[in-house]
C-alpha positions in Angstrom: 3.3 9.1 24.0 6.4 6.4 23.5 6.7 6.3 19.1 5.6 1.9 18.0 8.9 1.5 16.0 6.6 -1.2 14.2 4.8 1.9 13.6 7.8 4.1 12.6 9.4 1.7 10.2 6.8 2.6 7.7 8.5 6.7 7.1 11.0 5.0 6.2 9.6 3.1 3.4 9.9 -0.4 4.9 6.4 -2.7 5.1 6.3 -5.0 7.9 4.7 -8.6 7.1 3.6 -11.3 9.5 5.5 -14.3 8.3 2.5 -16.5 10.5 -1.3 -17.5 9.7 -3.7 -19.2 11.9 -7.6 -19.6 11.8 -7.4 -18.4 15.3 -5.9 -15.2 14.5 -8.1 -14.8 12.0 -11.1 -15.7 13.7 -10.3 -13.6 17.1 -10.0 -10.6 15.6 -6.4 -11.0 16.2 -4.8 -10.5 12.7 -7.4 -7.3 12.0 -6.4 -5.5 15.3 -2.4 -5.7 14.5 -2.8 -3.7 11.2 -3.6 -1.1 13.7 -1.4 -1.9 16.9 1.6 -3.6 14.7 1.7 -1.7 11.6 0.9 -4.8 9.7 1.3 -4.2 6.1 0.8 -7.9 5.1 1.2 -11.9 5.7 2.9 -14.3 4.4 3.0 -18.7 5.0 4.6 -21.9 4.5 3.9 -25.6 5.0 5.7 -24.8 8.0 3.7 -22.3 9.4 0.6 -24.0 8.3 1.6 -27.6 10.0 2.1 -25.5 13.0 -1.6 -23.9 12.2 -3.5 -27.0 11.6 -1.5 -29.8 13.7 -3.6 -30.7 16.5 -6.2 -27.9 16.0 -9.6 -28.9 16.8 -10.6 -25.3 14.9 -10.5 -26.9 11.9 -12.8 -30.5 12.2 -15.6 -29.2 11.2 -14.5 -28.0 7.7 -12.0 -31.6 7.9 -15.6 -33.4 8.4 -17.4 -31.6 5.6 -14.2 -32.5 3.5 -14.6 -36.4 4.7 -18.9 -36.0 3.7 -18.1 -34.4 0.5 -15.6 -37.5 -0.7 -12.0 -34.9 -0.9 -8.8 -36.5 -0.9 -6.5 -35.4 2.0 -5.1 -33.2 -0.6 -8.3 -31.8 -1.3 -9.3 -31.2 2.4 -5.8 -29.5 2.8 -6.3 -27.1 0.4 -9.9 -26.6 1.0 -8.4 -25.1 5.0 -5.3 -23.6 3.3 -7.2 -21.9 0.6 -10.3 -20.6 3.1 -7.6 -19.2 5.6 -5.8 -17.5 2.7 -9.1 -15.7 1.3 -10.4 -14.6 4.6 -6.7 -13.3 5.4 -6.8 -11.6 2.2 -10.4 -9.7 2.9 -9.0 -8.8 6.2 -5.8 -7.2 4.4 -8.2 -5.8 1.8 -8.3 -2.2 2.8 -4.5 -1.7 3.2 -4.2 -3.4 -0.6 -6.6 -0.3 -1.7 -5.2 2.3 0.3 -1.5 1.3 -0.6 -2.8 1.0 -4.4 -1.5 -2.6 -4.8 1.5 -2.2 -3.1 1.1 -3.9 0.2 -1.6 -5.9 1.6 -1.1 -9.1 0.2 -1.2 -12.6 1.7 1.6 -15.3 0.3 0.7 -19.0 -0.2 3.5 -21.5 -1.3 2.9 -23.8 -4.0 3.8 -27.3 -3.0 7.5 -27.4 -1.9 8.0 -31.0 -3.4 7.7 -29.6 -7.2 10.4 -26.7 -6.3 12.8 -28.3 -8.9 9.7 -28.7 -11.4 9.1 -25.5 -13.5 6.1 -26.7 -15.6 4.7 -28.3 -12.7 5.2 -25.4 -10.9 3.6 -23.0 -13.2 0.4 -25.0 -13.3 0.3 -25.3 -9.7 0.7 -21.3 -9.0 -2.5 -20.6 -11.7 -4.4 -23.4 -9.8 -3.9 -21.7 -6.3 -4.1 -17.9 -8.0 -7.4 -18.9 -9.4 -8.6 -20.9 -6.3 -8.0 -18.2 -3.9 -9.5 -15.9 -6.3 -8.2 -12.4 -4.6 -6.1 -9.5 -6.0 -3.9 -9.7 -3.0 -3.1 -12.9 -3.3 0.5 -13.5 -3.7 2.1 -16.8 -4.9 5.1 -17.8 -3.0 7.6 -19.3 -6.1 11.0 -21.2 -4.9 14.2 -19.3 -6.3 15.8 -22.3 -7.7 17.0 -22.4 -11.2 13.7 -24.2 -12.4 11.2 -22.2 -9.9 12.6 -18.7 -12.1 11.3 -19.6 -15.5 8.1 -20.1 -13.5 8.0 -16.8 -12.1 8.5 -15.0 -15.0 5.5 -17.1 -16.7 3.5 -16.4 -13.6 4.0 -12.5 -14.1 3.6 -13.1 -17.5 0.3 -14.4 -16.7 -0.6 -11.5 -14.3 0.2 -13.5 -11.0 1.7 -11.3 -8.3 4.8 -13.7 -6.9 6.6 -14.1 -4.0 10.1 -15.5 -5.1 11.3 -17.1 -1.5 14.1 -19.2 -0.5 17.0 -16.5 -1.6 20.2 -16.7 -0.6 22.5 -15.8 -3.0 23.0 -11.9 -4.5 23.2 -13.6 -7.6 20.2 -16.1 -7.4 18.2 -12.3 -6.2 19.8 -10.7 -9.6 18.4 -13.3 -12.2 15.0 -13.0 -9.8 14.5 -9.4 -10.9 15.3 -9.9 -14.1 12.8 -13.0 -14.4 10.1 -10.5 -13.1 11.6 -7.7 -15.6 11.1 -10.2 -18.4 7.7 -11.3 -17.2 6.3 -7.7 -17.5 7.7 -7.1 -21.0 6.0 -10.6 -21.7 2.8 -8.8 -21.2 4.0 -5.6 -22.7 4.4 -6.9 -25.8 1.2 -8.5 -25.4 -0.8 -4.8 -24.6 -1.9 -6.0 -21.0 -1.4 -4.3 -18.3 1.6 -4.1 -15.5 0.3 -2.1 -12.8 -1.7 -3.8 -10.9 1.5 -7.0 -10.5 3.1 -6.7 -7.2 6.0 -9.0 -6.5 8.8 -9.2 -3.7 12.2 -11.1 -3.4 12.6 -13.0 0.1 16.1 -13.2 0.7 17.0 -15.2 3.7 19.2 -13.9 7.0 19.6 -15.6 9.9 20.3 -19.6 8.3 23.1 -17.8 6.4 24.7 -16.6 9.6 23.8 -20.2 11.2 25.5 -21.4 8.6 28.3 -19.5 8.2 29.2 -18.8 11.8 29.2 -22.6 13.2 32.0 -22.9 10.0 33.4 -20.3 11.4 33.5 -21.6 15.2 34.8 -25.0 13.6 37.4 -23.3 11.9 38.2 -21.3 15.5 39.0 -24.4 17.7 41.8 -25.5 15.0 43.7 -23.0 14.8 46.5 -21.2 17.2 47.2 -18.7 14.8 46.4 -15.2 16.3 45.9 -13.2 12.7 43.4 -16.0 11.7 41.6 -15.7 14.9 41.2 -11.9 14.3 39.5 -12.4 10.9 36.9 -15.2 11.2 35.9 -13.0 14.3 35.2 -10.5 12.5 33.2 -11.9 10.0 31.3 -13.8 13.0 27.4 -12.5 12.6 27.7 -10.0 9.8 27.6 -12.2 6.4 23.7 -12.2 6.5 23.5 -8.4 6.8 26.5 -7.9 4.6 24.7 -9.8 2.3 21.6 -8.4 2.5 22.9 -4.9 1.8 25.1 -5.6 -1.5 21.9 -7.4 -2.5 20.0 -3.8 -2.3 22.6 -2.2 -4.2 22.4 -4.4 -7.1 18.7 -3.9 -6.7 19.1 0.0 -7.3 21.5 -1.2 -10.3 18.7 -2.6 -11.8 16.3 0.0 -11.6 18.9 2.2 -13.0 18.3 0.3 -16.7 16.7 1.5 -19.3 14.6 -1.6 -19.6 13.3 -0.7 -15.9 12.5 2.3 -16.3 11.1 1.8 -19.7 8.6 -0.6 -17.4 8.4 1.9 -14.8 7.1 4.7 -17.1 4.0 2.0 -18.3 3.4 2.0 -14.2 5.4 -1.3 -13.1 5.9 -1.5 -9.6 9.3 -2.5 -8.2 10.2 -5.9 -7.1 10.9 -5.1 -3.3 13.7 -7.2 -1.4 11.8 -9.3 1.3 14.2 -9.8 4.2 13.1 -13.2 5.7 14.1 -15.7 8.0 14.6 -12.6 10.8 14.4 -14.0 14.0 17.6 -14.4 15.2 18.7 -17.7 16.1 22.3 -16.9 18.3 20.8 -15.4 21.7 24.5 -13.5 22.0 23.1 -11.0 19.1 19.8 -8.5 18.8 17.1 -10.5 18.7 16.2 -7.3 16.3 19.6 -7.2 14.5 17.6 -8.3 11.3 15.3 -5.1 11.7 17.4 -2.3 13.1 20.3 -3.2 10.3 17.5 -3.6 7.3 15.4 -0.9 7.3 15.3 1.4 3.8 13.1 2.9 1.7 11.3 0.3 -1.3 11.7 -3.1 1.0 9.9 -5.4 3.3 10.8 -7.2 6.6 8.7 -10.3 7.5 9.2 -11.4 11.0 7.3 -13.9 13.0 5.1 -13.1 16.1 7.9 -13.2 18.4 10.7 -10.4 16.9 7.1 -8.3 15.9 6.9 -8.1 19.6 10.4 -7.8 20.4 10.9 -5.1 18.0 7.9 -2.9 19.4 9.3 -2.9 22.3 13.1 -2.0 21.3 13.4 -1.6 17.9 16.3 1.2 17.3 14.7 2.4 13.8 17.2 4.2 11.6 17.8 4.0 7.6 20.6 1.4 7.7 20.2 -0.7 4.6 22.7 2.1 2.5 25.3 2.2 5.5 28.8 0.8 5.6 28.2 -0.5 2.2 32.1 -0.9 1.9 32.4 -2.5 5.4 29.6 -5.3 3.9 31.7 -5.8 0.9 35.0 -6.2 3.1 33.3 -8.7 5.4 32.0 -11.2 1.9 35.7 -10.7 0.9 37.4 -11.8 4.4 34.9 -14.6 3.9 36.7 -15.6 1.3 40.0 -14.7 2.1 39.4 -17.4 5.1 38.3 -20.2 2.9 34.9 -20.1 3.2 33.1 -20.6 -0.3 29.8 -18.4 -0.6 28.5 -19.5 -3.8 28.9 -23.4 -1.9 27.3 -22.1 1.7 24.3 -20.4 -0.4 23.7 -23.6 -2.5 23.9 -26.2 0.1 21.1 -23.4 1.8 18.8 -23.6 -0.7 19.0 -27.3 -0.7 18.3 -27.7 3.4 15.6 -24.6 2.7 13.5 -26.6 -0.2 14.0 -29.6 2.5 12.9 -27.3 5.5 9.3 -26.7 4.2 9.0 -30.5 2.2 9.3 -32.2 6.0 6.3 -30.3 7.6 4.2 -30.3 4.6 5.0 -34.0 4.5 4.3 -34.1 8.0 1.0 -31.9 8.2 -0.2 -34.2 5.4 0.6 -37.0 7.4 -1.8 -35.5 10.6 -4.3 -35.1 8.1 -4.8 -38.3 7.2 -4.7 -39.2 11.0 -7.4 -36.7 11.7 -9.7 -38.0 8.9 -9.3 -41.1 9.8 -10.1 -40.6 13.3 -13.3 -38.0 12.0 -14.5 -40.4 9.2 -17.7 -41.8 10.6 -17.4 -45.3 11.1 
């Protein structure tokens, strides 16, 4: 019998997540079936995924009309479908939350991303949608920005498992570990308990190598010089990766402290790295590069429908994420060496990241209010 390398990830340590969420997949059985076939280990969304979702979906008028009877803002009808999608999502995942003991099984739901640059804001709205959902394996999806950290170590502080998303930096991924490291001595000190907290660190792949490798092509058609040629080629698709795995090792610095493990011996379960954003976007590399290159013991890939197929199918499963850790760190320094700031590409990616998910929640709100309007009774 051919081996599901969906299937075969998981002896590795690696949990694979669903980074998509419809009622249809819900309601079809869908979503249940793929814990079995796909080795599903969890789910997570975005206003993104959930414009895509709702848009256009006649699936969800009836609870849209009950919404429009009961007097709810648009707002309130939104989260009213959001909310119901995420709780039945979380009862499917329900069993592989208790068999993994907390570890897996959870469902991620953003908080709005026009308050990303608001911490207080941002705190309130994460203990709104924690206690709205109102499952253990709920897992609130935080923004990495400066101002989104203080709220996730509050949110841990509070008990909240978190989803710290839109990583790009190795450094913005270091002060998010220690934001969870100081939520769990928040509760420490207040005798509460840390091991039932789960949270994981989504650090972005392929918009970095977007990024990076249309500078890089730019950079290619002005020069003659062959020495120069040489180098941004060889940096061409490998700064996400690269990334990615310098990113791990400063994770395993981290656990190394003796404020970790004094954490880890009261039962605190490690922050796992979250590789998101994996389907690739150049169709001249592995349209499972951000899999096959990834895969390591403690982490967690998220990949939309379309890679989750792809890599069932030719997945090349192997325990990468430690390899060539010197060839990573030679590739961030040629980087540099040609001129190309990382600390400047990772910021101006958080920006057009925060901006990524504002424009379809904008927009989804925007159908919304369309829908009711054409639903409203006259």
């Amino acid at each position: 019998m051919t081996t599901n390398p969906l299937l075969e990830i998981q002896d590795y340590g690696q949990s694979i997540w669903m980074d998509n969420l419809s009622r249809d997949a819900i309601e079809s059985g869908e979503l249940k079936d793929a814990i079995v076939t796909r080795g599903l280990r969890g789910i997570t969304s975005n206003p993104a995924i959930f414009e895509k979702a709702i848009a256009g979906n006649k699936i969800y008028d009836a609870d849209i009309e009950a919404g429009i009877k009961d007097g709810k803002s648009v707002t309130e009808i939104y989260e009213s479908l959001v909310f119901e999608d995420i709780r039945n999502a979380c009862d499917i995942f329900m069993p592989v939350y208790e068999q993994s003991k907390g570890v897996d099984g959870f469902i991620s739901i953003e908080v709005p991303p026009n308050i990303a640059r608001d911490t207080e804001t941002t705190i309130s709205e994460a203990r709104r949608y924690h206690k709205a959902v109102d499952r253990p394996n709920v897992m609130i999806k935080i923004p990495g920005t400066p101002e989104g950290l203080p709220a996730v170590e509050q949110a841990i502080a509070d008990g909240i498992s978190v989803n710290v998303t839109l990583l790009f930096s190795v450094q913005a991924y270091i002060d998010t570990f220690w934001a969870y490291i100081k939520g769990l001595e928040a509760r420490v000190e207040k005798g509460e308990p840390i091991d039932n907290i789960s949270s994981v660190a989504s650090f972005f792949l392929s918009r970095i190598d977007s990024e990076v490798d249309g500078r890089i092509d730019k950079m290619l058609a002005e020069t003659s010089d062959a020495d120069e040629k040489a180098k941004l080629e060889s940096v061409k698709g490998k700064v996400a990766i690269a990334n990615a795995k310098i990113a791990y090792q400063e994770y395993k610095k981290i656990l190394a402290t003796d404020r970790w493990q004094a954490l880890a011996a009261k039962g605190a379960k490690v922050q796992r790295l979250l590789w998101a954003s994996t389907s690739t976007k150049n169709p001249d590399y592995s349209d499972v590069m951000y899999v096959d290159e990834l895969v390591g013991p403690d982490t967690v890939n998220t990949l939309p429908p379309n890679t989750i197929e792809a890599c069932a199918d030719h997945c090349d499963i192997d325990n990468r994420v430690e390899t060539d850790i010197d060839g990573a760190t030679q590739t961030m320094a040629t980087l540099a060496e040609v001129g190309i700031d990382v600390d400047e590409v990772m910021a101006q990616l958080l920006d057009e990241g925060i901006d990524k998910f504002i424009k379809p929640f904008e927009s989804l709100m925007e159908s919304l209010e369309d829908k009711v309007k054409q639903l409203a009774p006259v």
